[in-house]
C-alpha positions as CSV (number, residue, x, y, z in Angstrom):
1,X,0.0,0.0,0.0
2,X,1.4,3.5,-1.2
3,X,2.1,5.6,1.8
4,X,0.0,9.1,2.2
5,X,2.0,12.0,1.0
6,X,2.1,14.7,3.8
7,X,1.1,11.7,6.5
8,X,2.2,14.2,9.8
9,X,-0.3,16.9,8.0
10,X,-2.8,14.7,7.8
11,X,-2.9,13.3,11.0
12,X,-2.0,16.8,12.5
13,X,-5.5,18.1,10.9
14,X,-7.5,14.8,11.6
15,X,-6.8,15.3,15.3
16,X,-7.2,19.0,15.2
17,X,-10.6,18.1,13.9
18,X,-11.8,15.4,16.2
19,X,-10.5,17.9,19.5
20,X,-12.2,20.9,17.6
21,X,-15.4,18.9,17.0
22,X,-15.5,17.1,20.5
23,X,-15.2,20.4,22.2
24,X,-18.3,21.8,19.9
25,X,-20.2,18.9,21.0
26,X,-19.2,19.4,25.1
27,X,-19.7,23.0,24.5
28,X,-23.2,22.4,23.0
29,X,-24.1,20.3,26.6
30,X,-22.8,22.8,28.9
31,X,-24.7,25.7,27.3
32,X,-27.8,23.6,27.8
33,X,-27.0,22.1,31.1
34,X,-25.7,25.5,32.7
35,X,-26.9,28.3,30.7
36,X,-30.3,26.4,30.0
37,X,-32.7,24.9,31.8
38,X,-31.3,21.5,30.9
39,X,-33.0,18.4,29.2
40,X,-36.3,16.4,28.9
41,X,-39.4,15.7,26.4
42,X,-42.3,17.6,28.3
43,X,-43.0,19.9,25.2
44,X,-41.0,23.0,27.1
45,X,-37.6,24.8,26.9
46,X,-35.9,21.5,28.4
47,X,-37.0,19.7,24.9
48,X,-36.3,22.2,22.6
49,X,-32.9,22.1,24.1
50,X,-32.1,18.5,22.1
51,X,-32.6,21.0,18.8
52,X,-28.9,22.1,19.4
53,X,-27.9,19.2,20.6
54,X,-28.7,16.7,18.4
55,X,-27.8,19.1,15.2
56,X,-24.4,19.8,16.2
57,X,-23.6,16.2,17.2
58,X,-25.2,14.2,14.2
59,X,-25.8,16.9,11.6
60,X,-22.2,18.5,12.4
61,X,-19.7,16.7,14.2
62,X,-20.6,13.0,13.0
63,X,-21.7,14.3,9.1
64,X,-17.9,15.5,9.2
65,X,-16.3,12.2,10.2
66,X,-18.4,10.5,7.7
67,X,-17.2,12.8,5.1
68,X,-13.5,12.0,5.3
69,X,-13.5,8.4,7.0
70,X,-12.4,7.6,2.8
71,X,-9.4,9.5,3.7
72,X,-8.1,7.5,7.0
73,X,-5.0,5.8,5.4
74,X,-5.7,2.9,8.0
75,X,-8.5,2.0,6.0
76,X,-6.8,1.9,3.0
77,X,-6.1,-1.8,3.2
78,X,-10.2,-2.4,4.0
79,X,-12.1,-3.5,1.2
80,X,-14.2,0.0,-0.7
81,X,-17.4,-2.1,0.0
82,X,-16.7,-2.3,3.8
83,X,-15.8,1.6,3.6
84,X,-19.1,2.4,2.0
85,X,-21.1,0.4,4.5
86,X,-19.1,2.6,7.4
87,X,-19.7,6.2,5.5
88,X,-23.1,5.0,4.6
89,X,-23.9,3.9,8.8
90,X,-22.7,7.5,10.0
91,X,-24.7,9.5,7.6
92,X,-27.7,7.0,8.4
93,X,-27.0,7.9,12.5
94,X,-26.6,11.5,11.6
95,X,-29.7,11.8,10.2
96,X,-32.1,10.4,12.3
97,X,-30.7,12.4,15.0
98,X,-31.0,15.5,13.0
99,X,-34.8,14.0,12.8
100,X,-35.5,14.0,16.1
101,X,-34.1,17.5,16.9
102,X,-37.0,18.6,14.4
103,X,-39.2,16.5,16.3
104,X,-38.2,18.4,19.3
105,X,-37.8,21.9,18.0
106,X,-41.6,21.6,16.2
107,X,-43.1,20.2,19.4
108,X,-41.8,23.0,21.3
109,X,-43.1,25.5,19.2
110,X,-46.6,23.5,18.7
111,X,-46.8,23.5,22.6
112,X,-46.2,27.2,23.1
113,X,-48.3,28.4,20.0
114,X,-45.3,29.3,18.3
115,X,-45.3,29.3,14.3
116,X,-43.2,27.1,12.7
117,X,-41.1,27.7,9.7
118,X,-41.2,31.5,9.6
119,X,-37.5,31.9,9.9
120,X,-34.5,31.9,7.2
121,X,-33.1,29.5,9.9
122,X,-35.9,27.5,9.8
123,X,-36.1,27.9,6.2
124,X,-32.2,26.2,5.5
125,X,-32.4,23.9,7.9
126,X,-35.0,22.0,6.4
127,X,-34.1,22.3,3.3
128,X,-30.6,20.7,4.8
129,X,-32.8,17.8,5.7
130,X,-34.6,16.8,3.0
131,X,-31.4,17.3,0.6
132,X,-29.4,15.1,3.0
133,X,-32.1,12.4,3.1
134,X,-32.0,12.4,-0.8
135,X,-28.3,12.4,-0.7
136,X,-28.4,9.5,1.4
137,X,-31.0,7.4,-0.3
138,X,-29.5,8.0,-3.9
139,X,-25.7,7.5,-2.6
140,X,-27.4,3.9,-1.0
141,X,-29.6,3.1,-4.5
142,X,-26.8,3.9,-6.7
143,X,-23.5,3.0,-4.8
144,X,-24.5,0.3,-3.0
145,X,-26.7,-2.1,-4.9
146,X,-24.7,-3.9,-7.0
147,X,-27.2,-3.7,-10.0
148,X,-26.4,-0.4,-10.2
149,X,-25.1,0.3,-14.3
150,X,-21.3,1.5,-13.8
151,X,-22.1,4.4,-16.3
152,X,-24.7,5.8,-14.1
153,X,-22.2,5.6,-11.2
154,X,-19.6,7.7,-13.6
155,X,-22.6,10.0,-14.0
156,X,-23.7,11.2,-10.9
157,X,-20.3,10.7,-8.9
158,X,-19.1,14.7,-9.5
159,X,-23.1,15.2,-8.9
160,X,-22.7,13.6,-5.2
161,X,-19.6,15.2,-4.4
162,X,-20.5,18.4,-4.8
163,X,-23.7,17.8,-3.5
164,X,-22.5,16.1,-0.3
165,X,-20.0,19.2,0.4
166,X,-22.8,21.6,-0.3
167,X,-25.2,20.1,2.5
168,X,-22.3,20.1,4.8
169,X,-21.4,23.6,4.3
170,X,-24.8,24.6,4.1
171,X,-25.8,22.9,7.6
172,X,-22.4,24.5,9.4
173,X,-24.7,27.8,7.9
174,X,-27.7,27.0,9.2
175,X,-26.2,25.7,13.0
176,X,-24.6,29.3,12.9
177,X,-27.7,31.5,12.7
178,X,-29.6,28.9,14.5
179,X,-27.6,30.0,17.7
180,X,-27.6,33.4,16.9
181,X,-31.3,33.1,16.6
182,X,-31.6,31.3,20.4
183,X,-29.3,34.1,21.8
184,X,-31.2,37.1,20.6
185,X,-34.6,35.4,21.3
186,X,-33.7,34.4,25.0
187,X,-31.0,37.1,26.5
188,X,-33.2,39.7,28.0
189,X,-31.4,40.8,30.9
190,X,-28.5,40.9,30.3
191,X,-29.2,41.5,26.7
192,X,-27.0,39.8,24.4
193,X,-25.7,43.0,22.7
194,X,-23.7,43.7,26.1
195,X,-21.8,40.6,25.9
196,X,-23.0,38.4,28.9
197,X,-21.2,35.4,29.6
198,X,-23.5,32.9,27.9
199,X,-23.2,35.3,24.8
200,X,-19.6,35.1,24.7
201,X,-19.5,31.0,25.7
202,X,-22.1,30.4,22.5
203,X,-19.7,32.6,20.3
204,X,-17.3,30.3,20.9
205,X,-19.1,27.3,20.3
206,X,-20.0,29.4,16.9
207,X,-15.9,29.6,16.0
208,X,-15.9,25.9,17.0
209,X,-17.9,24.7,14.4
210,X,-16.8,27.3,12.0
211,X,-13.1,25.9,12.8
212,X,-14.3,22.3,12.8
213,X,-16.3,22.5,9.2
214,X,-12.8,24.3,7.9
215,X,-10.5,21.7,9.1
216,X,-13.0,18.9,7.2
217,X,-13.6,20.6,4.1
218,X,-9.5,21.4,3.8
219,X,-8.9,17.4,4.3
220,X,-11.5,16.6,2.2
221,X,-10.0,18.6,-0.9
222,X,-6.8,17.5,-0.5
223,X,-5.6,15.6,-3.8
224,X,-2.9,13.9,-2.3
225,X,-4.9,12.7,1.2
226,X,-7.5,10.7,-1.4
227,X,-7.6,6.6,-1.2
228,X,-5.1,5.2,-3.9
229,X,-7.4,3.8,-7.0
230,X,-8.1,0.3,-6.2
231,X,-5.4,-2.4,-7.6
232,X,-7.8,-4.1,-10.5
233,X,-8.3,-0.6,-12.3
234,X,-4.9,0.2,-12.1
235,X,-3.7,-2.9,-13.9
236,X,-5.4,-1.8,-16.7
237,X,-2.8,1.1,-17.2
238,X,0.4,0.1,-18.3
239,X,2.4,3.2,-16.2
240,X,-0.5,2.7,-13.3
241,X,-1.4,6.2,-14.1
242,X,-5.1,7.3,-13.5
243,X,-7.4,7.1,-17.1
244,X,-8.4,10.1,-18.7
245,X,-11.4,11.8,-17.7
246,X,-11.0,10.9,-13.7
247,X,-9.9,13.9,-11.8
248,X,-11.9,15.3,-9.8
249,X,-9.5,17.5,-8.2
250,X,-12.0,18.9,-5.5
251,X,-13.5,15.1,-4.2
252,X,-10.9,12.8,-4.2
253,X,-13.1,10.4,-2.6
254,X,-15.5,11.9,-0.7
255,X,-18.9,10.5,0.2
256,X,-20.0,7.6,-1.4
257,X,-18.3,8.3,-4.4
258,X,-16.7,5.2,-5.8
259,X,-13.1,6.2,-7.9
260,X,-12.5,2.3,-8.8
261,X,-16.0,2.7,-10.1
262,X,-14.9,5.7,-12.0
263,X,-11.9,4.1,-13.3
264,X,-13.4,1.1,-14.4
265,X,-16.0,2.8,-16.1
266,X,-13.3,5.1,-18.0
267,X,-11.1,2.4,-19.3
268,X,-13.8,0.1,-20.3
269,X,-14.6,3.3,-22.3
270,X,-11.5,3.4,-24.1
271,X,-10.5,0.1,-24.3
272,X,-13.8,-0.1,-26.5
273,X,-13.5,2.7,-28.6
274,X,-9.8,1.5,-29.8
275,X,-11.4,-1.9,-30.5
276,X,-13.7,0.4,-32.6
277,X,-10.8,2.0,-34.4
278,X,-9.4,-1.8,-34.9
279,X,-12.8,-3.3,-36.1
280,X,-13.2,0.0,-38.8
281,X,-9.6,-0.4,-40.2
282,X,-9.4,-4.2,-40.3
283,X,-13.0,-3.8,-42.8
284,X,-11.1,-1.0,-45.3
């Protein structure tokens, strides 16, 4: 197995990330522990208080370690369909606790005769949702089911990448002016404009995230940090070289995005067109 070029970076920025997100996650509980009134499921502050949780845990912090789990060199040696199953698990466990922090945060409002969806927070964060979901249940129909046509793979691959990085980015967004949103609503006296100390602690969690979501997106785009291209597409190329037509130079391979698939499907490509080229000029 080829050794990661820039290993110390890498593992430099993977542990940055998992102390960065860790702390956003313990800095999440102690805002609602201390600063909050704590938390329960009785349809009051207590339950609307998983919201944050629950986001920046699953949405945030686990979302971002399914997004570059491809990119653990330790894993290299695992087989791609293992890998899949792993990225596929975290997104699932992500999700459903981004689910039930809707659950919670609707509830709440339904109980105090609060309107729902009025905000631009409100507004994103479902969207996030329901795009994720998709994401998730089109990465599972068409990289995971073997049935699945290789073209159509090669197709939407660029499609799911970009996709994928755009939910992430776009949920750090949302978490953002979702706690902005609680802090203006709820700091009276003090107001939140004279800095209390719960303002300040929550603008930290804020640069947490902000730091974390950085740190993920800069492994995740990182050429050299990809998984190697798995050994049966390379021996197709005489100098082991990627085929034409395969670099993604923002992915790598993030997500569920398949690169054997992507080679595979490119060399069959070629390998049939010169058979072509053969078959014309053998008839002339």
């Amino acid at each position: 197995m080829k050794a990661m070029e820039g290993y110390l970076g890498f593992l430099g920025l993977l542990v940055s990330a998992l102390l960065v997100g860790f702390l956003a996650v313990l800095f999440t509980l102690v805002w609602v522990l201390h600063y909050r009134e704590g938390l329960g499921w009785d349809g009051g502050s207590q339950e609307f208080n998983w919201h944050p949780v629950l986001t920046i845990t699953g949405f945030v912090f686990i979302q971002g370690l399914a997004i570059i789990v491809y990119r653990l060199p330790w894993t290299w040696k695992c087989s791609k369909l293992l890998m899949k199953f792993i990225h596929a698990g975290l997104n699932t466990v992500a999700l459903i606790l981004a689910i039930i922090s809707l659950v919670a945060v609707f509830d709440f409002h339904n109980t105090k005769n609060i309107p729902n969806m009025y905000s631009l927070h409100s507004w994103i964060g479902l969207i996030a949702v329901i795009f994720y979901a998709s994401q998730l249940l089109l990465g599972f129909l068409v990289f995971l089911l073997p049935c699945t046509p290789p073209a159509l793979r090669a197709f939407l691959m660029p499609i799911h990448v970009y996709s994928g990085l755009l939910i992430f980015g776009t949920v750090i967004v949302t978490v953002l002016t979702g706690v902005t949103e609680k802090l203006i609503f709820t700091l009276k006296n003090p107001e939140y404009k004279t800095s209390p100390p719960e303002g300040i602690f929550v603008n930290t969690l804020g640069i947490l995230i902000l730091v974390f979501g950085a740190i993920i997106f800069w492994i995740v785009t990182r050429p050299q940090w990809k998984r190697p291209t798995e050994p049966n597409a390379k021996l197709l190329q005489p100098n082991g070289s990627t085929p034409e037509g395969t670099d993604y130079s923002m992915t790598g391979d993030f997500g569920n995005v398949d690169k054997s698939d992507e080679d595979s499907e490119a060399v069959a490509r070629k390998r049939n067109l010169k058979l072509d080229e053969a078959g014309q000029r053998s008839t002339m």
